[in-house]
N, C-alpha and C positions, 0 to 999 in steps of 0.2 A: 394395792392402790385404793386409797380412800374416794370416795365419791362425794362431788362438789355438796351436794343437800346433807350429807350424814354430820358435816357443820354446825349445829343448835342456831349458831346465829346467823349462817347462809340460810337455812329454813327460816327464822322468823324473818327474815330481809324480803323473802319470795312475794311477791304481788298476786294475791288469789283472785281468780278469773271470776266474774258474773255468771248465771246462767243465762243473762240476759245478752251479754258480751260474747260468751261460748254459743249463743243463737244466730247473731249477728254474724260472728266469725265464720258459723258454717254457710248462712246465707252465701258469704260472699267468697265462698269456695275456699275456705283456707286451713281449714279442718278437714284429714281425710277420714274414711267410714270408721279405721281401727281406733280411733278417740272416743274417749267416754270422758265426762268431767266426774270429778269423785272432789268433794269440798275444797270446791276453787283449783283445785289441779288437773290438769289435763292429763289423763292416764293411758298410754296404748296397750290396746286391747289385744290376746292373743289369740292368733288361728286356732281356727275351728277346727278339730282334729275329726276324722270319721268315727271314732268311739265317743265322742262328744256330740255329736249332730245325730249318732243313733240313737242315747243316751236323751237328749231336751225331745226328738221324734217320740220316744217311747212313751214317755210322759207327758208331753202333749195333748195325745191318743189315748191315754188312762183320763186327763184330765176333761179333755174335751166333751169326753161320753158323761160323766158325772155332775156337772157343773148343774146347780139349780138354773132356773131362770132368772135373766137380769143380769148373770154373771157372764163375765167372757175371760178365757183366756188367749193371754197378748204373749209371741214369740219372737224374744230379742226387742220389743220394743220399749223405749226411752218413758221413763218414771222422771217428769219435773219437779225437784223438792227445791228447798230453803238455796242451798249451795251446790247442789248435787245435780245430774244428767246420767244418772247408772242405766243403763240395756239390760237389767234382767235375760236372761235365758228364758226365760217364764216369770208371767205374773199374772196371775188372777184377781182380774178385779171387777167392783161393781158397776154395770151399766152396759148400754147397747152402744154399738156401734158410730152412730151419731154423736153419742155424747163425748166423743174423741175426734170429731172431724174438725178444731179449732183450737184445741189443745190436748196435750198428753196428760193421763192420770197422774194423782199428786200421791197415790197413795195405791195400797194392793192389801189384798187378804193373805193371798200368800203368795212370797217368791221363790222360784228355784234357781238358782245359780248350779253349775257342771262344773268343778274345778279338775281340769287334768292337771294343768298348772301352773295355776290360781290360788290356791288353796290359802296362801295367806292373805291374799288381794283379797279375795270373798271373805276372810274370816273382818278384813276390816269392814268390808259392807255392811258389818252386823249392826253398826252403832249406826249409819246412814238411814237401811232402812227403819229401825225401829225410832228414829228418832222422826220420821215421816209418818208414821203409826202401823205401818204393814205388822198386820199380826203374827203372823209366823213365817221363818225365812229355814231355808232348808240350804242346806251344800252337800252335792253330792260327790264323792271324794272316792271314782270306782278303783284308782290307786290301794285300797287299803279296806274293800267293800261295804264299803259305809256311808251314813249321811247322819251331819249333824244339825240338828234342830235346833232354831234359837225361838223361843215364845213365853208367852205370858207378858205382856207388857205394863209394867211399871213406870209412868213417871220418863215415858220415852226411851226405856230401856228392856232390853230383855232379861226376867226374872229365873230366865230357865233355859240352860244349856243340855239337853243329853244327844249321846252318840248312839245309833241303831247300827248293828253288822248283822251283813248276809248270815243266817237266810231271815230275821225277824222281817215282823211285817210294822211298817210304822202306818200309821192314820193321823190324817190333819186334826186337828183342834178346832177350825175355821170352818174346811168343808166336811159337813155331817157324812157319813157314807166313803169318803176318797179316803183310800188305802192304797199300798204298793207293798207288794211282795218283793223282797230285796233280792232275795234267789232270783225271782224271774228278772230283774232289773237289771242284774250285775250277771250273770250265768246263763242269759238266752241264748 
């Protein structure tokens, strides 16, 4: 059984959603929580598995203690870009608390997404966030003990793809100091 969108020309027929209309829509209750907008489309989101909520906890809790000043890390909360409404798992970004009480960040230093499974969903978030400018976007993939890095931004794109397996240790690019030991991350 083929699926109505796998069409070329059912998809270019599709009418892509505003962010501003996907704002609208949840005001007036018609959106439930598991919806994220991903480029005009409205995407449902999948349960949150207990290896997955151990998994964004753990990091977190690495993140939280390490973050300079001025930085916060934001969990599950909503990145307003051009077309897009993504929930990151984690994002870190620039500013205090306040500077979010009237709108969401347009932008992050760095995201993590948890794909138990997800993994091609997130793989497409690559071009989303980088084209928002988030400098480095992580997936972590404890399927397979891994996480892959997407950084270096070019021109709204990422220049640099590589994959880390348990047990290496990966370090941000972004945040000076923040490391994770993959052994302890996937094997605690």
């Amino acid at each position: 059984m083929t699926s109505f969108l796998d069409d070329p020309k059912v998809r270019a027929a599709v009418f892509p959603l505003s962010v501003e209309f996907y704002h609208q829509a949840g005001e007036l209750g018609l959106l439930g929580e598991d919806i994220e907008l991903l480029e005009g489309n409205l995407v449902k989101k999948m349960a949150k598995s207990p290896l997955h909520e151990w998994l964004v906890g753990f990091l977190f809790d690495l993140l939280a203690d390490d973050l300079p000043s001025g930085w916060r890390v934001r969990k599950g909360g909503p990145l307003t870009l051009v077309r897009s409404e993504p929930e990151p798992d984690l994002a870190v970004v620039r500013g205090g608390p306040a500077d979010f009480r009237h709108a969401h960040p347009t932008t992050a230093e760095l995201v993590i997404e948890v794909a138990i499974s997800t993994v091609e969903v997130d793989r497409q978030k690559a071009a989303i966030y980088a084209a928002a400018g988030v400098k480095e976007y992580w997936i972590v993939i404890p399927a397979a003990d891994c996480v892959e890095i997407h950084r270096g931004l070019v021109d709204g794109t990422y220049a640099q793809r590589l994959t880390l397996t348990s047990p290496a240790r990966l370090e941000s690019s972004v945040l000076p100091g923040f490391a994770v030991e993959l052994g302890a991350l996937f094997h605690s």
